[in-house]
Every structure is written in C-alpha cells, then in structure tokens.
N, C-alpha and C positions, 0 to 999 in steps of 0.2 A: 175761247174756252167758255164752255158753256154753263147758266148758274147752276147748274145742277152738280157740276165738276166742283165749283169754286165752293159750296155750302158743303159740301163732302170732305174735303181737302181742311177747311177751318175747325170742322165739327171734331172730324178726325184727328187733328194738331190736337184741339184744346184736350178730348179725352186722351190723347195720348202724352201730354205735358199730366194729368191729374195722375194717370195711371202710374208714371216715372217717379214723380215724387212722392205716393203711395208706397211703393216698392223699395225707393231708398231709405224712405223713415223705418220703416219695417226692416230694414237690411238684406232685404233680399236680391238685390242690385247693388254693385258697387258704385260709386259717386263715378272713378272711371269710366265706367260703361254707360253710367247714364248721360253724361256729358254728350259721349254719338248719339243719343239718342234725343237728348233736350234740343243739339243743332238739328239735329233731322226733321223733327218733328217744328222747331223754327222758321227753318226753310220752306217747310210745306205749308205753313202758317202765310207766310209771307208773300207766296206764287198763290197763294188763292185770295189771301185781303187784298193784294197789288197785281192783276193778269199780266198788268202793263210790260211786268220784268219777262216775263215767260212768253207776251210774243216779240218784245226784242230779241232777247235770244235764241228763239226758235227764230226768227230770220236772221238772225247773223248767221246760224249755223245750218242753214238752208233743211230747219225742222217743215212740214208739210202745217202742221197746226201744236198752236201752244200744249194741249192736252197732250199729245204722244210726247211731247220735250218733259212734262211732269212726270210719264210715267218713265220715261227712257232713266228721267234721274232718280225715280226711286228703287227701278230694279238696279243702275250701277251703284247706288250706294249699298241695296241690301247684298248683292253681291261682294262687295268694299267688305263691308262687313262678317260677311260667311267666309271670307278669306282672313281675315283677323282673328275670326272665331278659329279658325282652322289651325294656324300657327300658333295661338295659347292652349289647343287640345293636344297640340306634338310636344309643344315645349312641358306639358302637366304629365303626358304619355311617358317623357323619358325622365322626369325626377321621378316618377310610381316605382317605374323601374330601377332607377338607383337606390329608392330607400326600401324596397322589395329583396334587393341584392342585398343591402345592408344590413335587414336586417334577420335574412339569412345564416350570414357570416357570425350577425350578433349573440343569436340563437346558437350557431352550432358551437360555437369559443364557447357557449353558456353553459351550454351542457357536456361539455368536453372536461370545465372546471368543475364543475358539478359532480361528475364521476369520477375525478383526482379527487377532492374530495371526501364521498362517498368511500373509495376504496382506504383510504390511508386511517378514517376512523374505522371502519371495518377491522384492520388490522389491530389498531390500538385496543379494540373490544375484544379481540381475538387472541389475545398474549402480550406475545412479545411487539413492543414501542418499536418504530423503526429505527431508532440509535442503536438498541442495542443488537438487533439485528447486523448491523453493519460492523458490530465491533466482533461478531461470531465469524 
C-alpha cells in the first residue's frame, strides 16, 4: 500500500472521528449511528497506521494487493450500511402509515362528535329540549 493511500486513509479517519462527534454534540447524529461510524472510521485509521494487518489479510484471502482489500472493505461496509439504512426507512415507512391511518380515524370520530354536538345545541336553541320532545 502505497504512502499516498496510507496519509489518505488516517487524514480521512481523524476528520471523519472530528466530524462524528461534531454531529452528535450538536444532535444531529444519534450516538447509535455514530457508533458504525466511529468503528469505520477506526478501522480505517488502523489499515492505514498498521499496512502490516491489510497485507496479511489480502494474502490470506488471496487479495492481489492490500489497497483493493481496503477499498473492497469500505464499499462492503457502506453497503452493510445502505442496507441497515434501508430496513429503518421500511420500518419509519409503515409507523407514517399507521399513525396517518390513525389519525384519520382520530379526526373523522372528531368531527363526527363534533356534529352530534353541534346538532343537539342547535335544537336546544331552537325550542323544544330533546326530553321533552320525547315525552310528545
């Protein structure tokens, strides 16, 4: 791996560790989420202070050179991730839709009472009390 890779990869880690806990002070990141990202940005930290890990494992796993083993792992993790993203956008997709439905139903009952209501002081203004109605 070449220094050019390796000064990339740590520059990149350290602003991307600054950036992450910029974001969670500020709340705009959940501690959750930053967590994948504090390991990610770890890791990449790590393959670039240490080569040594990244060409063992690029020959164990019969990689051609260390550099393609870094990038191989950072598209399977942002992948990892675009697929985790993906399952909390279905799962937030169908609570919209339940409290969409809900509140629906909350509204129409609302104004359903609303017009029972509306009509029976209507009457009361209008004469005759509904009691004594019923007793005619």
């Amino acid at each position: 791996m070449s220094d050019t890779i390796r000064i990339v990869l740590v520059i990149g880690a350290v602003i991307g560790f600054a950036f992450f806990m910029i974001n969670i002070r500020k709340s705009k990141l959940v501690i959750g989420d930053g967590i994948f990202w504090f390991v990610f940005a770890a890791v990449v930290l790590i393959l670039g202070l240490f080569p040594e890990i990244a060409f063992a494992i690029s020959r164990a796993l019969g990689v051609a050179q260390a550099a393609n083993l870094v990038y191989l792992f950072i598209i399977a993790m942002l992948l990892f991730r675009i697929f985790q993203m993906d399952i909390k956008i279905s799962q937030l997709n169908t609570k919209l839709q339940k409290l969409t439905q809900d509140t629906a139903i909350f509204r129409s009952d609302y104004e359903k009472e609303m017009a029972l209501k509306e009509s029976s002081s209507l009457n009361q203004v209008h004469g005759t009390p509904e009691s004594e109605k019923a007793q005619q």
